[in-house]
C-alpha positions, 0 to 999 in steps of 0.5 A, a space after each residue: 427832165 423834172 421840169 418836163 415832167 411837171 410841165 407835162 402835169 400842169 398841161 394835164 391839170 389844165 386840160 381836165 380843168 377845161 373840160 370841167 368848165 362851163 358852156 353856154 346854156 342852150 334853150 331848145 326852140 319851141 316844138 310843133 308836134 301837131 297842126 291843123 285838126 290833128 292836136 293833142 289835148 292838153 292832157 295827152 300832151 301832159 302825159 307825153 311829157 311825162 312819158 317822155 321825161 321818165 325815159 330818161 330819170 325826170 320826175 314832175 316836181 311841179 305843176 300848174 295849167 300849161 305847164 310842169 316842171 321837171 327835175 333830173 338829178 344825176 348821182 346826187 351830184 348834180 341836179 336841174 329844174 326845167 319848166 316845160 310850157 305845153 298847149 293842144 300843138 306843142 312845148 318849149 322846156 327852159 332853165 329854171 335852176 340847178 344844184 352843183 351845176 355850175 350855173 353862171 352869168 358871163 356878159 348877160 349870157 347864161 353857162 352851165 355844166 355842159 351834162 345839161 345841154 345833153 341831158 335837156 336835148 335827150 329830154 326834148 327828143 323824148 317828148 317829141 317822139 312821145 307825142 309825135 306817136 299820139 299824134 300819129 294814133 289819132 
């Protein structure tokens, strides 16, 4: 019986240790959110990543023409920097860093804490609805 039991801690612990790994670290595609004569200019494009960012706690840690960069830090325990590249017609957001996030290469491939595949998809469906209705206004 105490064996049983213990075996039943050790598939337990190894069950929470599994699903605490890491997985791989997904880079969202580059999004369109206006063509033809109907683009955004740079600057309403800016702000609907901003806008879009602040829906879900990012702050603008870093900017240059073209391009921020966006920190997201969940309960002071985990902490992510994306770059997200922008002109007139779209965006692409891609990994720059984190902090206790368990970020590693295996066989070339990048992994991470799975939060951030969740949280970068969240990200990228608020920027693209943000912009999505600049678009539509005009």
């Amino acid at each position: 019986m105490k064996k049983m039991i213990a075996g039943l801690i050790l598939a337990s612990l190894v069950g929470v240790a599994q699903a605490r790994g890491t997985v791989a670290l997904l880079e969202p595609e580059r999004v369109t959110v206006a063509t033809g004569a109907t683009t955004l200019d740079p600057e309403q494009m800016k702000q609907a990543i901003v806008r879009g960012g602040s829906k879900y706690e990012w702050t603008v840690a870093g900017e240059e023409p073209g391009k921020l960069r966006l920190k997201y830090n969940k309960q002071n325990k985990h902490e992510v920097e994306v770059a997200v590249s922008y002109d007139t017609t779209g965006f692409q957001i891609r990994y720059v860093g984190s902090i206790n996030m368990k970020y590693e290469l295996k066989n070339g491939a990048p992994f991470i804490h799975p939060g951030y595949n969740t949280w970068v998809t969240n990200l990228n469906r608020a920027i693209s609805t943000e912009a999505g209705a600049l678009t539509a206004a005009k």
